[in-house]
C-alpha positions as CSV (number, residue, x, y, z in Angstrom):
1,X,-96.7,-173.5,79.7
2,X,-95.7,-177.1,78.7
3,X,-93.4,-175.4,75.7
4,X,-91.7,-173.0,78.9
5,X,-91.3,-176.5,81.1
6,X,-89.6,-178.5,77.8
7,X,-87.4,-175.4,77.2
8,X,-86.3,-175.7,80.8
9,X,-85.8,-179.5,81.0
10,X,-83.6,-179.2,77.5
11,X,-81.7,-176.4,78.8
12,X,-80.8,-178.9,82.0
13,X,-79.6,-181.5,79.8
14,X,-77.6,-179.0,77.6
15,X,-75.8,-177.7,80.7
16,X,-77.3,-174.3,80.2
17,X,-78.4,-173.8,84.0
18,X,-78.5,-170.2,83.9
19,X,-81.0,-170.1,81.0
20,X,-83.0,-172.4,82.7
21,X,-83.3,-170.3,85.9
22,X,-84.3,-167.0,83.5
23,X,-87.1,-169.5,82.3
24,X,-88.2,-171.0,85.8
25,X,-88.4,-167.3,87.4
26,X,-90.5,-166.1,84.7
27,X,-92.9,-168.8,84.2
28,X,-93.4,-168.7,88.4
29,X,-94.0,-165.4,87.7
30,X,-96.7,-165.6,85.4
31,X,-98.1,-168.1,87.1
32,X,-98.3,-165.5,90.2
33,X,-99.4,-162.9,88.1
34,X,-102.3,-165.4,86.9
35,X,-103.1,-166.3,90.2
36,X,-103.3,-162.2,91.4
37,X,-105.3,-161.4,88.5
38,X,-108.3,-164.7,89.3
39,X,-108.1,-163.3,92.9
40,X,-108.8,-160.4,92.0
41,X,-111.1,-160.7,89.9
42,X,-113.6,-162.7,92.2
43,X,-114.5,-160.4,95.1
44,X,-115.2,-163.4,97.3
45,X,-111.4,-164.3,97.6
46,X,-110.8,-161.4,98.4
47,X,-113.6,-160.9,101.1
48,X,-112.2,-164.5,102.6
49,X,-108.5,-163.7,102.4
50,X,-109.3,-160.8,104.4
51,X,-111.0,-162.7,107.3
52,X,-108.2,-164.6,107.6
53,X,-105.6,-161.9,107.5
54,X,-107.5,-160.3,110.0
55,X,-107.6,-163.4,112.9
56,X,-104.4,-165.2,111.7
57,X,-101.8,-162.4,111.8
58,X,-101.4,-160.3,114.7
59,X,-102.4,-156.5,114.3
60,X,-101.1,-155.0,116.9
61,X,-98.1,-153.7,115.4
62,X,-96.2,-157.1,115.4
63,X,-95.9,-157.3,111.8
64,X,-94.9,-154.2,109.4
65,X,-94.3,-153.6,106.5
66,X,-90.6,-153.7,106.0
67,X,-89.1,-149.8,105.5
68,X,-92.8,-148.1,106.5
69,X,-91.6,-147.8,110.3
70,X,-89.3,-144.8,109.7
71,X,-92.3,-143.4,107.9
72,X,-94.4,-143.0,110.9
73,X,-97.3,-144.9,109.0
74,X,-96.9,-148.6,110.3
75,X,-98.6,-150.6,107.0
76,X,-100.0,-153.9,108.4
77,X,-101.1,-156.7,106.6
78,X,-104.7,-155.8,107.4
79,X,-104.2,-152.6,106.3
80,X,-102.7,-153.4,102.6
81,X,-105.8,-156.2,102.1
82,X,-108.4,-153.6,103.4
83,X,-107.0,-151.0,100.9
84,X,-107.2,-153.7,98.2
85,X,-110.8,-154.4,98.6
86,X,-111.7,-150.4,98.8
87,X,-110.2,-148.6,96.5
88,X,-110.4,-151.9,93.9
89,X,-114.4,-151.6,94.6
90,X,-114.3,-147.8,93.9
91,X,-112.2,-148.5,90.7
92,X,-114.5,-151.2,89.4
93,X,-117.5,-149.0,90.1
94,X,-115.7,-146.8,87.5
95,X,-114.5,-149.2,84.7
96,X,-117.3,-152.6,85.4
97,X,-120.7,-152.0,84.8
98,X,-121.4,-155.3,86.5
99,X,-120.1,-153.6,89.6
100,X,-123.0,-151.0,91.2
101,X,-123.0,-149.9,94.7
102,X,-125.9,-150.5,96.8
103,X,-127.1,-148.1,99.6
104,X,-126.5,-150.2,103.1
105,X,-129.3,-150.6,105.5
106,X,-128.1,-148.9,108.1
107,X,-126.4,-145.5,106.3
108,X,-128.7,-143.5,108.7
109,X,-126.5,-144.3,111.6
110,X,-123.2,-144.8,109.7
111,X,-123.7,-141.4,108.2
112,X,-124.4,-139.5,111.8
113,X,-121.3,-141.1,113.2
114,X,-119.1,-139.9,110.5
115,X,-120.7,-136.6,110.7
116,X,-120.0,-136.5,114.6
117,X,-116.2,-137.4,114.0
118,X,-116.1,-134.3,111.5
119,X,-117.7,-132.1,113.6
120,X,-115.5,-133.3,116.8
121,X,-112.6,-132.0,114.6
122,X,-114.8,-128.8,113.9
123,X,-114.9,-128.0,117.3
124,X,-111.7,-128.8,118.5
125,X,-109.8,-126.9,115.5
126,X,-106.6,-126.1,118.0
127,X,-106.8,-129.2,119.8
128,X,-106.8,-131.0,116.2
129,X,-103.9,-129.2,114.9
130,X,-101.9,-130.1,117.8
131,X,-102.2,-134.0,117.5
132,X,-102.4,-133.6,113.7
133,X,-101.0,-136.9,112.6
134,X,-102.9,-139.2,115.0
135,X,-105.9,-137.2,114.0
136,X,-105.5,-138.5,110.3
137,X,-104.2,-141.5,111.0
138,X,-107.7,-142.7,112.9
139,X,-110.0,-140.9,110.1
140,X,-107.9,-142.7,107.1
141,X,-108.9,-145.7,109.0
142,X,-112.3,-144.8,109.5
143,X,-112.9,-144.5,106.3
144,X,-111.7,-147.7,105.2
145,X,-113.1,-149.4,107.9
146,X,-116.6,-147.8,106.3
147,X,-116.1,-148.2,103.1
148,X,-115.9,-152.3,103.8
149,X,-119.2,-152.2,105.0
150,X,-120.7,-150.3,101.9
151,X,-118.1,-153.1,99.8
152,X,-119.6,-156.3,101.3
153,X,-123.4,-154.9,100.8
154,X,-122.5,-154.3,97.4
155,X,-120.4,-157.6,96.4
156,X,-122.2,-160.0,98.3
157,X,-126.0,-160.8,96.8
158,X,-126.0,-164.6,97.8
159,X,-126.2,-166.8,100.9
160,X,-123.5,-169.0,100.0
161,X,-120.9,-166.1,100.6
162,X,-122.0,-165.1,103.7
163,X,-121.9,-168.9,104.7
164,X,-118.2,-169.3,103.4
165,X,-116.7,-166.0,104.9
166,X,-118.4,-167.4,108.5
167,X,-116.8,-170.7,107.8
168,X,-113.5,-169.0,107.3
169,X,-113.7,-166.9,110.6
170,X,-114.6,-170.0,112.6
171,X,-111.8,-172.1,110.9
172,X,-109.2,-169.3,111.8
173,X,-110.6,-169.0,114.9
174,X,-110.0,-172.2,115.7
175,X,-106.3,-171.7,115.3
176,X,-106.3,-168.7,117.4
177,X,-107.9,-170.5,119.9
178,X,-105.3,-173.6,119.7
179,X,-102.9,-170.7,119.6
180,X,-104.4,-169.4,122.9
181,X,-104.3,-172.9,124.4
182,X,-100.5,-174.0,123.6
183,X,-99.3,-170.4,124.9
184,X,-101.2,-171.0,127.9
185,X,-100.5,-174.4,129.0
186,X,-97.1,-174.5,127.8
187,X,-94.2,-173.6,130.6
188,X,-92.4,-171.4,127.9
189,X,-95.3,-169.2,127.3
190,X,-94.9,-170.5,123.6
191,X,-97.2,-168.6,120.8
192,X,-97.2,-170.1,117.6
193,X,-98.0,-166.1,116.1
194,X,-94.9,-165.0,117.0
195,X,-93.1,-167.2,114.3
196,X,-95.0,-166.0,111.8
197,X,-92.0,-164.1,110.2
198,X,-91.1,-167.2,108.3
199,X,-93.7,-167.1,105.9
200,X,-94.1,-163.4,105.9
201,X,-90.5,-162.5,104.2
202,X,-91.6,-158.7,103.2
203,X,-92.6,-157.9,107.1
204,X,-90.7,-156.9,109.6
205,X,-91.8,-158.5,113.4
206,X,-91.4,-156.3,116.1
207,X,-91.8,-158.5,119.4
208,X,-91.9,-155.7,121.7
209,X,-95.1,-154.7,120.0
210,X,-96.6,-157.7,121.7
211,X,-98.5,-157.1,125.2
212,X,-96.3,-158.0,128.7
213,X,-96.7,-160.8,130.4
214,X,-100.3,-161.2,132.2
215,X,-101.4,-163.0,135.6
216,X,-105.1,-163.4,137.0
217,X,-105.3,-165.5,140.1
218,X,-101.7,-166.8,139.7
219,X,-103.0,-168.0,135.9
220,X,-101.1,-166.9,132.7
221,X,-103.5,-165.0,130.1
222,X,-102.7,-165.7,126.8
223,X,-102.7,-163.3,123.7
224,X,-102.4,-165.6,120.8
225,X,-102.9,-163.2,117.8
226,X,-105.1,-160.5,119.2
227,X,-103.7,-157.2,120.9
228,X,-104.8,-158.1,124.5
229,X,-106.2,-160.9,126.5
230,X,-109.4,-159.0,126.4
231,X,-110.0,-158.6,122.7
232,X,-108.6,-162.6,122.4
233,X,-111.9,-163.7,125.1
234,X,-114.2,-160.9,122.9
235,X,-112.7,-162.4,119.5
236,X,-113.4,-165.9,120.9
237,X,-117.1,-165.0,122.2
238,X,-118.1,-163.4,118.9
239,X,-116.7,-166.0,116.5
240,X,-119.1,-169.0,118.8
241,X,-122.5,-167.7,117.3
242,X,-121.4,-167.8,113.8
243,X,-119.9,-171.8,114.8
244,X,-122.9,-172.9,115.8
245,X,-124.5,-171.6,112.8
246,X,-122.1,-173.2,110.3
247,X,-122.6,-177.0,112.0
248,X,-126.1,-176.3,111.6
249,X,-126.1,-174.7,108.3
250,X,-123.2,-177.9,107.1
251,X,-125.1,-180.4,109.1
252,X,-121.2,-181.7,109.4
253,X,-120.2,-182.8,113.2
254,X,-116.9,-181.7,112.4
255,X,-118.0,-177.9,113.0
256,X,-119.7,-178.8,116.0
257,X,-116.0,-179.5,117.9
258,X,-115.4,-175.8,116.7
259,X,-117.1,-174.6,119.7
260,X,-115.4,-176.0,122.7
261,X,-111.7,-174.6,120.8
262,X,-113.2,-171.7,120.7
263,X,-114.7,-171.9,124.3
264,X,-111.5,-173.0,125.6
265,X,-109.5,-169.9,123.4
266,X,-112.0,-167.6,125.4
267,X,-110.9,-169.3,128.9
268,X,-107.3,-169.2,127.9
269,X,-107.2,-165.6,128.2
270,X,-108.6,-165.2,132.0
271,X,-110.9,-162.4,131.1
272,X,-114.0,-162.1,132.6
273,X,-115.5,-159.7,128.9
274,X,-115.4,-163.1,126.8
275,X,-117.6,-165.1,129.7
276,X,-120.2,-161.7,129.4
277,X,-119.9,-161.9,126.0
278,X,-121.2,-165.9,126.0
279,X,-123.8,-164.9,128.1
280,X,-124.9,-162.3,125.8
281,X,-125.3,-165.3,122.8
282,X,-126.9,-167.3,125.1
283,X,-129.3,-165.3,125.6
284,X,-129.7,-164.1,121.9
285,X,-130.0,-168.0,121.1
286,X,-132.4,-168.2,123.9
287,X,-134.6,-165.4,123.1
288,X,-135.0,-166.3,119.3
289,X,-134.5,-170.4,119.5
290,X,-135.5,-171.2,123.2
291,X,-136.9,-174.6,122.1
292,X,-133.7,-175.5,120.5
293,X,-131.5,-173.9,122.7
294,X,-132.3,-175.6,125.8
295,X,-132.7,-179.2,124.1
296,X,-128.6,-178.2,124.3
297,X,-127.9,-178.4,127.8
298,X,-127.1,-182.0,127.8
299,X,-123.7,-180.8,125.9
300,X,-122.8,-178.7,128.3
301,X,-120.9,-181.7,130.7
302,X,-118.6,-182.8,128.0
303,X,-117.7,-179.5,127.2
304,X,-117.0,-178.9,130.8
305,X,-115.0,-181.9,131.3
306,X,-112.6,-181.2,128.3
307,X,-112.0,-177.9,129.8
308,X,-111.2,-179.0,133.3
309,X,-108.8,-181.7,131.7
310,X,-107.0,-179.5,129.0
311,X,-106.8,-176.2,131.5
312,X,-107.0,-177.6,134.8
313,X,-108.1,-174.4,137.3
314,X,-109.7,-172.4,134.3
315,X,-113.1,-172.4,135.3
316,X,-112.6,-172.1,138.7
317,X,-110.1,-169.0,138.2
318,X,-112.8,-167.6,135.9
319,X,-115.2,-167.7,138.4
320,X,-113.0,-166.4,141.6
321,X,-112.4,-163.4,139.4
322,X,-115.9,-163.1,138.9
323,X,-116.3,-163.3,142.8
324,X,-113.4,-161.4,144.5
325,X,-112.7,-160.6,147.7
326,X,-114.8,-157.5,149.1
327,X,-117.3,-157.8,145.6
328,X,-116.7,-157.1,142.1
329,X,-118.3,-153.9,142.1
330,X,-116.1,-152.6,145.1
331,X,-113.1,-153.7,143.3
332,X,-114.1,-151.9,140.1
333,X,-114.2,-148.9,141.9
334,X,-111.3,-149.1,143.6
335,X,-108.4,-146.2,143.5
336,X,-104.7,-145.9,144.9
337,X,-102.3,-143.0,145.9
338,X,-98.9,-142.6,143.7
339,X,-96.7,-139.6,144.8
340,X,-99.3,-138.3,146.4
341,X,-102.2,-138.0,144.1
342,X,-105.1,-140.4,143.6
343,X,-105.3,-142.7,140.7
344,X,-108.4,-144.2,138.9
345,X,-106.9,-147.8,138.6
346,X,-110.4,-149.5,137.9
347,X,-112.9,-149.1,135.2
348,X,-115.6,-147.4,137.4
349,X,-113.2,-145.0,139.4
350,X,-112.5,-143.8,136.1
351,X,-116.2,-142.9,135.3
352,X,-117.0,-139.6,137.1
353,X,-113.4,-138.2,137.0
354,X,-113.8,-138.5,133.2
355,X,-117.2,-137.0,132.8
356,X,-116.5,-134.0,134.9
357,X,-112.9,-133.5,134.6
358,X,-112.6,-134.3,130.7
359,X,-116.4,-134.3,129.6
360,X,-117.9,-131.2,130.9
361,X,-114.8,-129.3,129.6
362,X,-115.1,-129.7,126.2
363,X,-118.5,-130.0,123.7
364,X,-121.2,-132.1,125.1
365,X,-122.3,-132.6,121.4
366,X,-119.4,-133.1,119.8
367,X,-116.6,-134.1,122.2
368,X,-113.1,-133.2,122.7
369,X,-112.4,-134.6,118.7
370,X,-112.0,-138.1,117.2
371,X,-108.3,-139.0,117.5
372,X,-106.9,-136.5,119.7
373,X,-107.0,-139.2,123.2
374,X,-103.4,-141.0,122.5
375,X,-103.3,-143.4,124.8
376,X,-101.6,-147.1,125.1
377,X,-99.6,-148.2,122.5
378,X,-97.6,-145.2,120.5
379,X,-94.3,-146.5,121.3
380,X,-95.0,-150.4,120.4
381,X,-92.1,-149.8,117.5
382,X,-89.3,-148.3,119.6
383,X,-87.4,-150.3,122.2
384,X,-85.2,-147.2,122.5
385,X,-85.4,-145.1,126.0
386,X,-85.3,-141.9,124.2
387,X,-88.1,-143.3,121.4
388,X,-90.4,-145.1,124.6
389,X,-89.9,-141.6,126.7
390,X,-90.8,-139.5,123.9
391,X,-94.3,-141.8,123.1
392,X,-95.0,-141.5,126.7
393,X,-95.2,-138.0,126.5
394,X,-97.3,-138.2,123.9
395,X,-100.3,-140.2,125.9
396,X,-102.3,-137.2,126.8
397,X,-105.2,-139.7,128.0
398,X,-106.1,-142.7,130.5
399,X,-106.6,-146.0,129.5
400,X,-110.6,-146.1,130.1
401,X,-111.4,-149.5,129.3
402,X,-114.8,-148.6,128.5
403,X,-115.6,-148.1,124.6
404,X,-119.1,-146.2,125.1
405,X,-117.2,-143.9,127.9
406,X,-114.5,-143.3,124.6
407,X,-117.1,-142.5,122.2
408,X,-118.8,-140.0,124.6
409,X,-115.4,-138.3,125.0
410,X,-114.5,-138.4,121.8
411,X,-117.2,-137.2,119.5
412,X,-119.9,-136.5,122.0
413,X,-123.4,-137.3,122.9
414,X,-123.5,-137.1,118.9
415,X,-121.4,-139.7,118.4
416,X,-122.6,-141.7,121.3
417,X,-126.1,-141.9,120.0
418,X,-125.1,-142.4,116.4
419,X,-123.4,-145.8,117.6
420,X,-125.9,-146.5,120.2
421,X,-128.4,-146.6,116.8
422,X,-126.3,-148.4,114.9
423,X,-126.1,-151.5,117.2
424,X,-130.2,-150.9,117.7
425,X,-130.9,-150.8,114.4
426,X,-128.8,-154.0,113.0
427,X,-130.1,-156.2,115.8
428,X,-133.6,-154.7,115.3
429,X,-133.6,-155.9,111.9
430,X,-132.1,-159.1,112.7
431,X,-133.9,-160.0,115.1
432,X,-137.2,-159.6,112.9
433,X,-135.6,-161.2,110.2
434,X,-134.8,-164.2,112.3
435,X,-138.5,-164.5,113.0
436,X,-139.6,-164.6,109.7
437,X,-137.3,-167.1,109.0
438,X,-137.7,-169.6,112.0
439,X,-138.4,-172.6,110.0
440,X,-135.8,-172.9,107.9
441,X,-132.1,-174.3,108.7
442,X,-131.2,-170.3,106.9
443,X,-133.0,-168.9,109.5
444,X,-130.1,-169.3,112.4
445,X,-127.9,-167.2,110.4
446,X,-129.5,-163.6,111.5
447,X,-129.8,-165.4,114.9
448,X,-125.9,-166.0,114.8
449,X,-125.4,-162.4,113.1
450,X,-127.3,-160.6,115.9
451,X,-125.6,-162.4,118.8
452,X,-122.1,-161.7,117.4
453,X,-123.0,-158.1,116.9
454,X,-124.7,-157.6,120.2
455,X,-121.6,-159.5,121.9
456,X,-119.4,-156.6,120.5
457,X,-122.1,-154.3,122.0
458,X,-122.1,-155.5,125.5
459,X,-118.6,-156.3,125.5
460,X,-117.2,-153.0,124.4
461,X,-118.1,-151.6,127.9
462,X,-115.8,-153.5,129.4
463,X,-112.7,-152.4,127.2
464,X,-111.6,-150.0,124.2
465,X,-112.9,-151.9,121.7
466,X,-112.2,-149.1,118.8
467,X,-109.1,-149.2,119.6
468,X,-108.7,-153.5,118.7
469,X,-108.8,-153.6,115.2
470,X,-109.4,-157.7,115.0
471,X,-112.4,-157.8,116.9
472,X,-113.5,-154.4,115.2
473,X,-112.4,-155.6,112.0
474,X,-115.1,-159.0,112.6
475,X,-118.0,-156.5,113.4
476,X,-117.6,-154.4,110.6
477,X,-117.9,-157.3,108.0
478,X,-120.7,-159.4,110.3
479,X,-122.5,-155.6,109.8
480,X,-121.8,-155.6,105.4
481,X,-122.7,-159.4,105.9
482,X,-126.0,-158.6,107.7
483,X,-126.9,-155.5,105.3
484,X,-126.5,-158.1,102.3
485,X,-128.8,-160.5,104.0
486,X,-131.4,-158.1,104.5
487,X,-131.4,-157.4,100.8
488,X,-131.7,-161.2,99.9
489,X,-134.7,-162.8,99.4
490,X,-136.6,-165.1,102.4
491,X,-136.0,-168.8,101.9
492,X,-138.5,-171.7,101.5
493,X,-139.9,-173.0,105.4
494,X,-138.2,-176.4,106.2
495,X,-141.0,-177.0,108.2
496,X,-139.3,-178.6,111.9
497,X,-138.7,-176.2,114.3
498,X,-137.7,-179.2,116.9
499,X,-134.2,-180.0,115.6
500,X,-131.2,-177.9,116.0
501,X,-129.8,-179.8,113.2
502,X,-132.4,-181.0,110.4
503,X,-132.0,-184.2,109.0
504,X,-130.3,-185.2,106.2
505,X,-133.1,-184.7,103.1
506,X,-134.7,-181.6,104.5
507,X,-130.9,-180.2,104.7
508,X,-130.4,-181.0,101.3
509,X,-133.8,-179.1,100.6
510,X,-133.7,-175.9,102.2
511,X,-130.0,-175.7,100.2
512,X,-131.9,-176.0,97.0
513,X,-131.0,-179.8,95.9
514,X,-133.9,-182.2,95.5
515,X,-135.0,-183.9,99.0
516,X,-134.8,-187.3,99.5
517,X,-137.9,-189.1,100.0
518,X,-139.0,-193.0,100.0
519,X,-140.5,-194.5,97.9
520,X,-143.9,-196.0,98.7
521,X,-144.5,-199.7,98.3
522,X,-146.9,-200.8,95.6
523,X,-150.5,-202.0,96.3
524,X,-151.5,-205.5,95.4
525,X,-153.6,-205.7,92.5
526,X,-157.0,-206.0,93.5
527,X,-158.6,-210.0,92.9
């Protein structure tokens, strides 16, 4: 490399510009190519390169590949990374004996949901060859989305990664959130992810892609770089757990300010999912670390006043919507008349007109078939009339905003109880793990783990959830991250359950580095 530079700096001074430009673009490219082949040859880059793909570029359509759109198969960045990681993992099982898979811990319930999206198909052969290319567009997804849970158990076999890919999620988190709060409070409605186009020269942005304009009690509702207000408060709630968990784990007050950004990026969106969803870790936290938990309260009126002083009317418009006029569950169930028929406008109007006029019509066990509801965004791409007219006629199903009332539809009360054990099992095992390792500083990462998941549980009854790959795309790794911990070894007990943060030497301890203990003074010799 020092020859190439010397070649380059004599051609300069010779004059000979053009040979020095052959020898700069070839030496950056071997210096590319070296840097491609170290990332790819440590499977932690990768697994942290895609947690940031996945929070800090938009994926709902907003950024494509350039040429794929006339293909009909949009290629996000997401979608390239995620493709990396599983077809590289199947072709180092092949080639690298160092590379072995490992079953996951819960294969039981992944392996009855894929079975019930195979038999939904079954069942639903005419329906299926209908919608044909939706249909293999969400089962080539599927199966990537899968296979990252089988790659993480597999790659991951110590602590330290699991503790690195958190502390990438809550560090791009962060910038979602501040992303969330600049479009919010600024009067242009600025979001910094729509620039992103700059530093992505091989994508194409497609604004349109990006959701309309939203208003909840006369408050803006940002986006930032999730699909939909919604997924933006879910993405926020889920991400707080796993902050928490890396200022306790870091012992570094730094991480600590992670949770108001992220508290505020939940605000910012004016959903009323990403306030259940912090309930939901609260409780988690409360349930497993009560003692610590509570000793927290104090916290809570700085973080209050920061809100009320950044977002002035935040927390009160969070809880009028909470609290609206007539009662929440009256408005949920509220319906209207367009050109003369009635339409479910609210997520439980939409509840018994979908399970007798869409439910009982098709399977009970297996649905109407995975990927045959096209609903929402099919025209994101197309600004045209004629493109957006011919997408709308392709939505054959209602926005439901109910995940668990999808995955009934879909694949049945199959596929319904094969995710209902899924979420059971993981925070089963969690859970008990988390009380085998209560007195160690380790010992809050299943506690942060389990409230994540069971944030995503909660929360996907309150939206399509499936159908937001950012927030899916956090649960599926949190899941490989959580079989890998159950495969690890238990740590050494710290031995003080009465700090949420230990001190200093016992830190350094339970991290395996020699504790720091004083030395006693010597006794006086005896006369």
């Amino acid at each position: 490399m020092g020859a190439v530079i010397a070649l380059i700096t004599l051609s300069v001074a010779a004059g000979q510009v053009k040979v020095a430009e052959v020898l700069a673009a070839g030496l950056c490219g071997y210096i590319l190519a070296l840097a491609l082949v170290n990332v790819l040859g440590h499977w932690s880059w990768l697994i942290y390169g895609l947690g940031a793909i996945d929070i800090m570029i938009p994926e709902d359509d907003r950024y494509t590949l350039h040429g794929t759109g006339s293909t009909g198969f949009q290629l996000e960045p997401y979608r390239i990374m995620l493709m990396v990681m599983v077809l590289g993992w199947i072709a180092a099982i092949m080639v690298d004996p160092r590379v072995k898979p490992r079953k996951t811990k819960f294969g039981g319930p992944l392996l009855l949901i894929s079975a019930a999206m195979v038999g939904s198909e079954v069942f639903n052969a005419g329906r299926v060859d209908v919608l044909s290319s939706f249909v293999l567009k969400a089962l080539f997804l599927v199966v990537f989305l899968f296979g990252l849970v089988f790659v993480l158990a597999s790659v991951i076999d110590k602590r330290k990664t699991i503790d690195r890919l958190l502390a990438v999620l809550v560090a791009a988190g962060c910038v979602e959130g501040i992303g969330a709060i600049i479009q919010r409070v600024t009067p242009s409605r600025f979001n910094i992810f729509d620039h992103m186009h700059r530093i992505l020269p091989m994508f194409t942005f497609n604004l349109s892609a990006e959701s309309g304009a939203m208003l909840r009690n006369g408050h803006f509702r940002a986006v930032s770089s999730a699909g939909h207000p919604i997924e933006l408060s879910c993405v926020m709630a889920m991400l707080t757990p796993l902050a928490a968990y890396v200022a306790i784990r870091t012992g570094r007050k730094i991480w600590w300010g992670a949770i108001p950004i992220l508290i505020l990026g939940n605000l910012s969106s004016g959903s009323r999912t990403g306030m259940i969803g912090l309930l939901v870790v609260l409780l988690v936290f409360v349930s497993l670390r009560p003692r610590q938990t509570l000793s927290c309260w104090p916290a809570l009126i700085p973080t209050l006043l920061v809100i009320q002083i950044v977002m002035p009317g935040a927390i009160s418009g969070t809880i009028s919507a909470f609290f609206p006029k007539g009662g929440l569950l009256a408005q949920q169930s509220q319906t209207f008349a367009s050109h003369g028929q009635v339409q479910q406008a609210s997520r439980l109007s939409r509840l018994g007109p979908q399970l007798s006029g869409v439910f009982a019509k098709h399977n009970e066990f297996f649905g109407e078939g995975y990927g045959t509801r096209v609903i929402g965004r099919t025209s994101t791409t197309d600004t045209t009339l004629v493109g957006s007219a011919q997408a709308a006629a392709q939505d054959n199903a209602q926005i439901l905003d109910d995940q668990w009332l999808g995955n009934l539809l879909d694949t049945g009360l199959v596929g319904f109880v094969a995710w209902l054990w899924l979420f059971i099992r993981v925070i089963r095992r969690l859970v008990r793990r988390a009380r085998l390792e209560r007195g160690t500083t380790e010992g809050w990462l299943p506690v942060a783990l389990c409230a994540a998941i069971a944030c995503y549980m909660i929360s996907a009854y309150f939206y399509d959830a499936w159908g937001f790959i950012q927030g899916s795309l956090i649960m599926l790794m949190l899941l490989g991250c959580s079989s890998a911990l159950l495969y690890m070894p238990l740590p050494s007990p710290v031995g003080d359950r009465r700090l949420i943060m230990p001190r200093v030497g016992r830190a350094a301890d339970s991290a395996g580095r020699a504790p720091v203990h004083p030395v006693p003074a010597p006794r006086p010799a005896a006369s």
